[in-house]
C-alpha positions in Angstrom: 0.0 0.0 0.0 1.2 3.7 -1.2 2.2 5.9 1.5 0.7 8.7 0.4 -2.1 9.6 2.3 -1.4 12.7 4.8 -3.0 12.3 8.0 -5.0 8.9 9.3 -8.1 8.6 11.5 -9.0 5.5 13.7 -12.6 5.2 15.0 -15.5 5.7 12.3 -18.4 6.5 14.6 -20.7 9.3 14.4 -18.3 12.3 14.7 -15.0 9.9 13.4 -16.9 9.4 9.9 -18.2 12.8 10.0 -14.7 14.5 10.2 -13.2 11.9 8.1 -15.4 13.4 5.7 -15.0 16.6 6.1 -11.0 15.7 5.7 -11.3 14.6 2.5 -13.8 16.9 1.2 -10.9 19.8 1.9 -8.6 18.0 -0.3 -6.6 16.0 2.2 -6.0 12.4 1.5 -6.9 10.5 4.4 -6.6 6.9 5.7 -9.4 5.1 8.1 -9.6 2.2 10.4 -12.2 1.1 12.8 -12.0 -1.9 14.5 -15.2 -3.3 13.3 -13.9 -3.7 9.7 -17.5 -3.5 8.1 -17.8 -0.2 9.4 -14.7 0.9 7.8 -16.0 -1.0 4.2 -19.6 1.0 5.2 -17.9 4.1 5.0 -15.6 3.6 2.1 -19.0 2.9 0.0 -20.8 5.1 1.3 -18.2 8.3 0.3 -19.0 8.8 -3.5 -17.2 11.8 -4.9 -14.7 11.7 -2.1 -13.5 8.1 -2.8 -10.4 8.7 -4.2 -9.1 11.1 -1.3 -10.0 7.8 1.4 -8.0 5.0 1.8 -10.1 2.4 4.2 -7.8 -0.2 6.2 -8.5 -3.3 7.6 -5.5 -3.5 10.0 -3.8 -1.0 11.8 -0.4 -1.8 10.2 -2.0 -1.0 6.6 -2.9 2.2 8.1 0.5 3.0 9.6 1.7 2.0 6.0 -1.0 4.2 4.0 0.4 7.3 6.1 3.2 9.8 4.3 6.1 10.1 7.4 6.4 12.0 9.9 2.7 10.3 10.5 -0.1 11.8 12.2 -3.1 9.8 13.2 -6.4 11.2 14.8 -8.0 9.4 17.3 -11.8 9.5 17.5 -12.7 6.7 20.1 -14.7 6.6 23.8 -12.4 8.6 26.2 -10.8 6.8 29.0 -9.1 3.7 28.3 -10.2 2.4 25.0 -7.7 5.7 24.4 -5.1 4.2 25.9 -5.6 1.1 24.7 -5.6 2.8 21.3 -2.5 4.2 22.2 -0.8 1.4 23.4 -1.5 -1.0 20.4 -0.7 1.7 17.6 2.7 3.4 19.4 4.8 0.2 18.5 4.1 0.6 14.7 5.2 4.2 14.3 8.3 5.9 14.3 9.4 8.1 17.4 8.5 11.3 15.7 5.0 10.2 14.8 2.0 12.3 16.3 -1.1 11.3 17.5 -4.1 13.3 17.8 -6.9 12.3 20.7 -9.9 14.6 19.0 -12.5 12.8 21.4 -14.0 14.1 24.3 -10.8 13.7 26.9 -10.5 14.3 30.3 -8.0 17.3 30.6 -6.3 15.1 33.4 -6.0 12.0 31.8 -4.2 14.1 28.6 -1.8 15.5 30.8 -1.3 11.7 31.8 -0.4 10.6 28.4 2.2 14.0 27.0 3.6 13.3 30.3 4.2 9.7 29.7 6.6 10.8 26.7 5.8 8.0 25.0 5.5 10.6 21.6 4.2 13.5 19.7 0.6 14.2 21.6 -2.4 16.6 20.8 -5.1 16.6 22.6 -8.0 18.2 20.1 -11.7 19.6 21.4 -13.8 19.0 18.8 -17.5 21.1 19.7 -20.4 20.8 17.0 -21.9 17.5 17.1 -22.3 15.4 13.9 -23.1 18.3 11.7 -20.2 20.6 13.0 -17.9 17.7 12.3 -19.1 17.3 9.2 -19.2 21.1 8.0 -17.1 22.7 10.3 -16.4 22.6 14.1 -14.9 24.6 16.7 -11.5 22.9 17.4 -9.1 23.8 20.4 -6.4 22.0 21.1 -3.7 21.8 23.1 -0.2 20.7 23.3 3.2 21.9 21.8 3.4 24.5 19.4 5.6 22.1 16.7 3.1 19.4 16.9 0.2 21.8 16.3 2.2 23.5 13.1 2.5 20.0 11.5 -1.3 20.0 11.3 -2.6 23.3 11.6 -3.4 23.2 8.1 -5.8 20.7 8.1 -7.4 21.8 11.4 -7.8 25.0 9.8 -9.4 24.6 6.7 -12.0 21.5 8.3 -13.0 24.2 11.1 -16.0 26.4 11.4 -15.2 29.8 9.7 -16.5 33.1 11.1 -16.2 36.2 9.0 -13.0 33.8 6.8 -11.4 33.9 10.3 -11.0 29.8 11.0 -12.7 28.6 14.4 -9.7 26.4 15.3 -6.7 27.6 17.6 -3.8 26.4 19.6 -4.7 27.1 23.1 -2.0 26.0 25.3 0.1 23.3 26.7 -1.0 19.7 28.0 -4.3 19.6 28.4 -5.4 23.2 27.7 -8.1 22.2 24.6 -9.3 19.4 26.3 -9.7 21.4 29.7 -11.4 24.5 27.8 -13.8 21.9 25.5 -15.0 20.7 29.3 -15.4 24.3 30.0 -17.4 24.9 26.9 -19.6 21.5 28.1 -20.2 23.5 31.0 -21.7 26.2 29.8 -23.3 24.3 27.3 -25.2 22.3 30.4 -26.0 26.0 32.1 -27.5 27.2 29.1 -29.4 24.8 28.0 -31.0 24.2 31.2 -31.4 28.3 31.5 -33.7 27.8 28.3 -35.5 24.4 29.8 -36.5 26.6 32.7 -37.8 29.5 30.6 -40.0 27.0 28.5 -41.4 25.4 32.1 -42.5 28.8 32.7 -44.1 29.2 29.5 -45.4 25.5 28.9 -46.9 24.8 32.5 -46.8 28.7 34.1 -48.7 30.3 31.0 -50.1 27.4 29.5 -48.7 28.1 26.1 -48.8 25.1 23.6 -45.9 24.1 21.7 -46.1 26.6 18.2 -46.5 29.4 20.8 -43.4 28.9 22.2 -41.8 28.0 19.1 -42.8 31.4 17.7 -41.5 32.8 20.7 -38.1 31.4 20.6 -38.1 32.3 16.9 -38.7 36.1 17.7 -36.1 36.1 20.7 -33.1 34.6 18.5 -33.7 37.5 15.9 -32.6 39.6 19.0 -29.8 39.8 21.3 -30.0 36.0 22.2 -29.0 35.2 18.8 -27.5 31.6 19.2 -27.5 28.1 17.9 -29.5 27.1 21.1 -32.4 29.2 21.2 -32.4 28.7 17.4 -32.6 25.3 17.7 -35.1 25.3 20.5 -37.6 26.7 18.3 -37.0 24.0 15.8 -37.8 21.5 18.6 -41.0 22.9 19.9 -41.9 23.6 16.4 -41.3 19.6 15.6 -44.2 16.8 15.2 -43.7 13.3 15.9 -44.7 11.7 13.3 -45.9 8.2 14.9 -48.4 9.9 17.0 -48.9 13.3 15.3 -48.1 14.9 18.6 -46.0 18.4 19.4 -42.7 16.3 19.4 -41.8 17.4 23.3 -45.4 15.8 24.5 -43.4 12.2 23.6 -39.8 12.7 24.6 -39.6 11.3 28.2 -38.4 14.2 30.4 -34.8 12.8 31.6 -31.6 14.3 29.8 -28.7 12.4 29.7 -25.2 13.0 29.8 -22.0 12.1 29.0 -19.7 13.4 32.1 -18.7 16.7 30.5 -20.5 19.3 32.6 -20.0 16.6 36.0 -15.9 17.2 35.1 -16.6 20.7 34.7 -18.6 20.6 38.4 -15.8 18.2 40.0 -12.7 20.7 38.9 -14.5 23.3 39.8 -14.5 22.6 43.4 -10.6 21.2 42.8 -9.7 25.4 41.4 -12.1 26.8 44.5 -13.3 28.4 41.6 -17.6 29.1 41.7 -19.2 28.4 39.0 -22.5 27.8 40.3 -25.3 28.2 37.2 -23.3 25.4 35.6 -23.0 23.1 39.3 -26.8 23.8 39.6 -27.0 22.7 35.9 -25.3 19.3 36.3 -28.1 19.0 39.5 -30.9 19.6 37.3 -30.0 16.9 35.2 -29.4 14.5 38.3 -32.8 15.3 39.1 -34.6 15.0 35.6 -33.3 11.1 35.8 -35.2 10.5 38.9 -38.2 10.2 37.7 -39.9 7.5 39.8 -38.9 10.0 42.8 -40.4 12.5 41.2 -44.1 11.4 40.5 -44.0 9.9 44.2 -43.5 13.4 45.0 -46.2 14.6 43.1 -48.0 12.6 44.8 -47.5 13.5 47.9 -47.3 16.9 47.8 -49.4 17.6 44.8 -47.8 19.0 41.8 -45.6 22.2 41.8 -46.2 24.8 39.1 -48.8 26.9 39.5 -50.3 29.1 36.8 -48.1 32.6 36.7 -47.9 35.2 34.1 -44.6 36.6 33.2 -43.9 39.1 30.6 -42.2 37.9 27.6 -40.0 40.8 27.7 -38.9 40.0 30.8 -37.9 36.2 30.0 -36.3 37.2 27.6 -33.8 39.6 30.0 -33.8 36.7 31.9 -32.4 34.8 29.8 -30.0 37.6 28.8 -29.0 37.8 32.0 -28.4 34.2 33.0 -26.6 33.5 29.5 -23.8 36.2 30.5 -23.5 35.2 33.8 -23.0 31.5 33.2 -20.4 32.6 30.6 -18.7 34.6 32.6 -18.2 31.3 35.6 -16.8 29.7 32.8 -14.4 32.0 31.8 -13.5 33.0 35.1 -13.2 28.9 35.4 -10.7 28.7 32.6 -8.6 31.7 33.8 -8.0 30.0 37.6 -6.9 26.9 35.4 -4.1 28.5 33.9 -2.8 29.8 37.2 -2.9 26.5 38.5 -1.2 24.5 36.0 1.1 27.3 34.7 -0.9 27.7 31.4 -1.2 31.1 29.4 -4.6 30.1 27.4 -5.8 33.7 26.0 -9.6 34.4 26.9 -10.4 36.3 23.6 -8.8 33.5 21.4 -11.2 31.5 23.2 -14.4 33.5 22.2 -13.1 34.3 18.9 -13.3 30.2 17.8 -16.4 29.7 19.8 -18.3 32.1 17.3 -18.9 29.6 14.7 -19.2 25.6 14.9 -19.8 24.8 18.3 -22.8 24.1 20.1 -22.6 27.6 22.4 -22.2 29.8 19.5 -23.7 33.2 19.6 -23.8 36.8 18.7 -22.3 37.7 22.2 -19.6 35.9 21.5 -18.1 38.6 19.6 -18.4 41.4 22.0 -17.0 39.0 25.1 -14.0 38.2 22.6 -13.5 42.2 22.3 -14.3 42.6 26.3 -11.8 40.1 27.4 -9.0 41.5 25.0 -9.9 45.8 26.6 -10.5 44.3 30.3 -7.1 41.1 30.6 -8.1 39.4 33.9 -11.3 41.0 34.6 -14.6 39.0 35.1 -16.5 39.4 32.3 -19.7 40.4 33.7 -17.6 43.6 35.0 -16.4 44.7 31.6 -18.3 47.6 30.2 -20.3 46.4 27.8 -21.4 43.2 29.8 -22.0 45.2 33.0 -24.2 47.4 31.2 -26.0 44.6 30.0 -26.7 43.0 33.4 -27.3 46.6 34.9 -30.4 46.7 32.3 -31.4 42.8 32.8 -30.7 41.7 36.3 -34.0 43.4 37.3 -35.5 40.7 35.2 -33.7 37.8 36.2 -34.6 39.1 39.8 -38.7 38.8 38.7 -38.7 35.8 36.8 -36.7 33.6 39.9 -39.3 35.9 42.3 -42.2 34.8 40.6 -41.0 31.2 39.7 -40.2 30.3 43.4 -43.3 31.8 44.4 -45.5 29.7 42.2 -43.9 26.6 42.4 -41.3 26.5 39.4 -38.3 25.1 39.4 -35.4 27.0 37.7 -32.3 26.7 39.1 -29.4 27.7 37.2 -31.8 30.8 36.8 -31.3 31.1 40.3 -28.0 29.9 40.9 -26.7 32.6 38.1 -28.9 35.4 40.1 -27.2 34.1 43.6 -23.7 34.2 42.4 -24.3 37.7 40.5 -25.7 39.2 44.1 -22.5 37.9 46.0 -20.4 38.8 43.6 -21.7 42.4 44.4 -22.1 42.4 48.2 -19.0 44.0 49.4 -19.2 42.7 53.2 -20.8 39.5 52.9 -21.7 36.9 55.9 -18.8 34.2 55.9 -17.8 36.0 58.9 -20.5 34.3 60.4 -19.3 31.2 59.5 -15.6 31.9 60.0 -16.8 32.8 64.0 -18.9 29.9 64.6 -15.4 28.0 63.2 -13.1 29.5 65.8 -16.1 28.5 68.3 -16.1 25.0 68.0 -12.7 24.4 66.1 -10.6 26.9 67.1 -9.8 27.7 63.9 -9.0 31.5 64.2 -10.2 34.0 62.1 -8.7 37.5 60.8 -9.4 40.9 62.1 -10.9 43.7 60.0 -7.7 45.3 61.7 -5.7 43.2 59.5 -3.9 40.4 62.3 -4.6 37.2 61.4 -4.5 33.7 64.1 -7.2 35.7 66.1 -9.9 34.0 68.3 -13.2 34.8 70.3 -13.7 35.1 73.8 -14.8 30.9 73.7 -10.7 30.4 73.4 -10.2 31.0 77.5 
């Protein structure tokens, strides 16, 4: 077999046969392997005009042989150890100065792990979209050393999402650093998607609106300042039909979301930094909760159901929503920032917002200003940059009514809530941990410090 082709890709699932694609549609001659070798046959079939850019192999050592040196070799299998069991049964067919590529959806940790291991070249790739961003274009942010990047920057760039010509795809840092800010992005993915589930609540079982009401409404809102894939896309779905039973599509869908670990790392390492992030921990809750469901209607039960009727202006959801979307933004941001002092990591905040603009699942119009807001304000919280302040100033009120009048009639919406909590502390100069600190030194002696600045101090319990 001719080594010709320029980069490989081993794991042909969803996203792996959607970026294959997308490879070879660029112009890059690719090579594929999946370990089910009708699945690799499948998707040599099934590639029509981009055939002759895709060599399928049935072994890995015809892919390491399809591959011009110095090889590089993407990786698009489960994360955890079928990675490293990837790893381990590919490194001893390459040469020393091979690179491999981990574009799935990584622990930051376990990446570290394996560039630490020196066992060879390493990137490990964020790859944000879903099926059709892999396919058309994704956000991609990867990490790892600047020489391994160059070798395939090229390709990364011209398969990525493109905003304005400007590619969505960027070296971000060391190690870890793309995998740690795709998590991130998970993250606020969770909170704003729950943001929007609680908003619906409202209007589905507060205002008794049916399912083309809200649709209509979700269609007017991302023609405005929420202009984003999600609220776009949340139209679509209350606008959808299910076609066995004629029904508004969310009357069928069972109300438990699942997840894949993402936004529970994000929680996890949250806790790890001492860094709050608390729309996106209340988020990762909600979703905990949704799965109980037995619990749920035994509750119901008991208690009688929650929501009661409530009218809300739609003006004022929608600053909600305003509101809550910068705030969970600006955790994660804040989020990523701690992570770089930790590990020693210079990842640049507007970089960040600039390739989130296009491809990946939290796109949106904001994006654009945050990206310019990060770059004026370097180390600020984002919800205290001028523009984003301003924004809050004008929408917090509504955020303030809408949690108000949800707790009061029985609605749920907590990363609505969480997002108002943290904004509220985050502006109470003097808040009450003294409290806490006091009752510590009480029945711990733990000391506390003085407003006169001495620290090691204790109360009058301390004899």
């Amino acid at each position: 077999m001719a080594d010709t082709s320029r980069i490989g890709l081993i794991g042909l699932g969803t996203m792996g046969a959607a970026l294959a694609a997308n490879i070879a549609e660029k112009g890059f001659d690719i090579a594929v392997f999946n370990r089910t070798t009708q699945k690799t046959r499948d998707f040599a079939k099934a590639a029509g005009d981009l055939a002759p850019r895709i060599t399928p192999c049935e072994t890995l050592e015809e892919l390491v042989a399809a591959l011009a040196p110095p090889r590089a070799i993407i990786l698009m299998v489960p994360a955890g150890d079928p990675v490293d069991d990837q790893i381990a049964a590919l490194r001893p067919l390459l040469d020393e100065d091979d690179l491999i590529i981990d574009c799935g959806n990584a622990n930051f940790h376990d990446t570290n792990r394996r560039m630490a291991a020196g066992d060879g070249p390493f990137l490990g790739v964020g790859v944000s979209g879903g099926e059709a961003g892999a396919r058309h274009g994704p956000s991609i942010m990867a990490g790892g050393a600047p020489a391994h990047w160059d070798r395939v920057a090229d390709i990364m760039e011209a398969i990525a999402a493109k905003h304005e010509g400007a590619p969505c795809a960027a070296l971000l840092g060391p190690e870890g650093a793309g995998h740690f800010v795709k998590m991130v992005h998970n993250g606020i993915e969770y909170a704003d998607m729950q943001m929007i589930a609680e908003i619906y609540g409202l209007l589905r079982d507060g205002m008794r609106l049916d399912t083309g009401a809200v649709a209509d409404l979700f269609e007017a809102w991302d023609r405005g300042p929420l202009d984003s894939y999600l609220i776009e896309i949340t139209a679509k779905v209350a606008r959808a039909t299910d076609p066995a039973t004629d029904k508004p599509l969310l009357e069928v869908i069972v109300d438990a979301a699942g997840q894949k670990g993402t936004g529970r790392w994000t929680a996890i390492e949250s806790q790890h930094l001492l860094t709050p992030i608390p729309a996106i921990e209340a988020a990762v809750v909600a979703r905990n909760v949704s799965g109980r469901r037995a619990e749920r209607a035994a509750g119901e039960a008991l208690f009688g159901p929650a929501p009661q009727p409530v009218e809300i202006d739609h003006a004022t959801l929608e600053g909600a929503l305003i509101a809550g979307k910068v705030l969970a933004y600006a955790q994660g941001f804040v989020m990523i920032a701690a992570t770089c002092e930790a590990h020693g990591w210079d990842v640049d905040l507007p970089t960040v917002a600039r390739i989130w603009r296009e491809g990946c699942i939290i796109r949106s119009a904001m994006l654009d200003d945050m990206a310019q807001a990060l770059g004026d304000a370097p180390g600020e919280n984002l919800m205290r940059t001028p523009h984003f302040a301003d924004l809050l100033k004008r929408h917090h009120g509504a955020l303030r009514q809408v949690v108000a009048q949800a707790a009061l009639h029985g609605h749920p919406v907590p990363a609505l809530a969480s997002g108002l909590a943290y904004f509220d502390a985050m502006r109470t100069a003097r808040g009450t941990a003294n409290m806490i600190q006091g009752q510590r030194d009480f029945f711990g002696l733990h000391g506390f410090e003085h407003v006169n600045g001495k620290t090691g101090q204790h109360g009058p319990w301390a004899g």
